[in-house]
C-alpha positions in Angstrom: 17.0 -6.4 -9.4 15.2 -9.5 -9.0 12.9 -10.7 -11.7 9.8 -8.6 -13.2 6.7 -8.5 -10.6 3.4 -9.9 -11.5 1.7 -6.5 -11.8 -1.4 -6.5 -14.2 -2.4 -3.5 -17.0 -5.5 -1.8 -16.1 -7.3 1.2 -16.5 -8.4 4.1 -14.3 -11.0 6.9 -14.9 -10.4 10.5 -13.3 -12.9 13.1 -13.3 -15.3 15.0 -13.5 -13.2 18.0 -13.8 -14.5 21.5 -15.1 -17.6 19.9 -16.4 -19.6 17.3 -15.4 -19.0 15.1 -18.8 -15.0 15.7 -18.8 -13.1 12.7 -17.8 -9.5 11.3 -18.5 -8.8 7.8 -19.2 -5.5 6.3 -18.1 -3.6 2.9 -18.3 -1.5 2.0 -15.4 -0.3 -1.0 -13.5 -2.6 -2.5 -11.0 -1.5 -3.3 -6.6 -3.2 -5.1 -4.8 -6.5 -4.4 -6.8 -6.7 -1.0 -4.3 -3.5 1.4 -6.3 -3.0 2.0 -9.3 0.4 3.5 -11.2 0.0 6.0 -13.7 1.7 7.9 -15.6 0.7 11.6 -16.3 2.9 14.7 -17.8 6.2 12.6 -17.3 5.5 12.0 -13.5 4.3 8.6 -12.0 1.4 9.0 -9.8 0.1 6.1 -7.2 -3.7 6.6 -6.8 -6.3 4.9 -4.9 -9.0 3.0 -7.1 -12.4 1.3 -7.0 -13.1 -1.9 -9.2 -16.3 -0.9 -11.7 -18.1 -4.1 -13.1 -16.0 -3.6 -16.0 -13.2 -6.3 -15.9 -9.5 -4.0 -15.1 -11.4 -0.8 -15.5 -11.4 1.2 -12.2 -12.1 4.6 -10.7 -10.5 7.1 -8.7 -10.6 5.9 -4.9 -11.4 8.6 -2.1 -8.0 9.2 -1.1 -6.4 10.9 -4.2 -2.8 10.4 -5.2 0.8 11.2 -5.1 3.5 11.6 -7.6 6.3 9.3 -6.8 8.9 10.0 -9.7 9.2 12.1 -12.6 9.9 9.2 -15.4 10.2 8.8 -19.0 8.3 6.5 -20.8 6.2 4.0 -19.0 7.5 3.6 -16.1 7.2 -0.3 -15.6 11.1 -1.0 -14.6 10.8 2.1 -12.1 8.0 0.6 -10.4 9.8 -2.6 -9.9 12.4 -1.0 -8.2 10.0 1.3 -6.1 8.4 -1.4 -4.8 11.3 -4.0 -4.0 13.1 -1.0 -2.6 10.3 -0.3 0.3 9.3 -3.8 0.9 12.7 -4.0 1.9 12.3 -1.0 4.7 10.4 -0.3 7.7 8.5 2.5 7.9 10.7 4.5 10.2 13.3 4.2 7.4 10.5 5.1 5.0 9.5 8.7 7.2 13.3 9.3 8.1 15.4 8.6 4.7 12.5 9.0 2.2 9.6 11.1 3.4 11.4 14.0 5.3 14.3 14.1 2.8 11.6 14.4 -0.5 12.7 18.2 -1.9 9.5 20.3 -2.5 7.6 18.6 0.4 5.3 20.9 2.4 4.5 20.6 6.1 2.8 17.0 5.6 0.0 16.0 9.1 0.3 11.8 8.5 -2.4 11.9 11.8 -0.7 8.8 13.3 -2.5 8.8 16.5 -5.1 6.9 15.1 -3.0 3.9 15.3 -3.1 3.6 19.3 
């Protein structure tokens, strides 16, 4: 693996859940100031975030998230290797090894005629 990427610490906040004042505060590593990876109940999670006025606080973005890995401890050396390994695929490779291959996937609609 090639050295350690430049990935800063930041937080996110999640919520409201049941109630309006319930919210969860996690610490994650920071792409391209839009994702953030967390790590929740031993699985890492990439969620969309917004920036707050709060220097390397953020919120949760509109799009939600996905667990990538289940992972033990905090996942830093994982995300290294997540990310060199699909910077250095295409996306078809991505969809055909990756995607349709992932074990407890459901029927997934990526809607990808809006890229004509």
């Amino acid at each position: 693996m090639s050295e350690q990427m430049n990935l800063e610490q930041a937080s996110m906040v999640l919520g409201p859940f049941d109630n309006d004042w319930e919210f969860a505060l996690y610490t994650g590593y920071m792409l391209n100031e839009r994702f953030i990876f967390i790590v929740d109940d031993s699985q890492l999670w990439l969620r969309h975030v917004h920036k707050t006025h709060m220097d390397r606080l953020y919120v949760d973005g509109e799009s939600g998230g996905m667990i990538i890995a289940n992972i033990e401890g905090d996942g830093r050396e994982l995300i290294d290797i997540i990310i060199e390994r699909l910077q250095g695929m295409s996306a078809l490779d991505f969809l055909l090894d990756t995607l349709l291959w992932t074990t407890d996937r459901g029927d997934i609609n990526l809607k990808l005629e809006r890229l004509r």
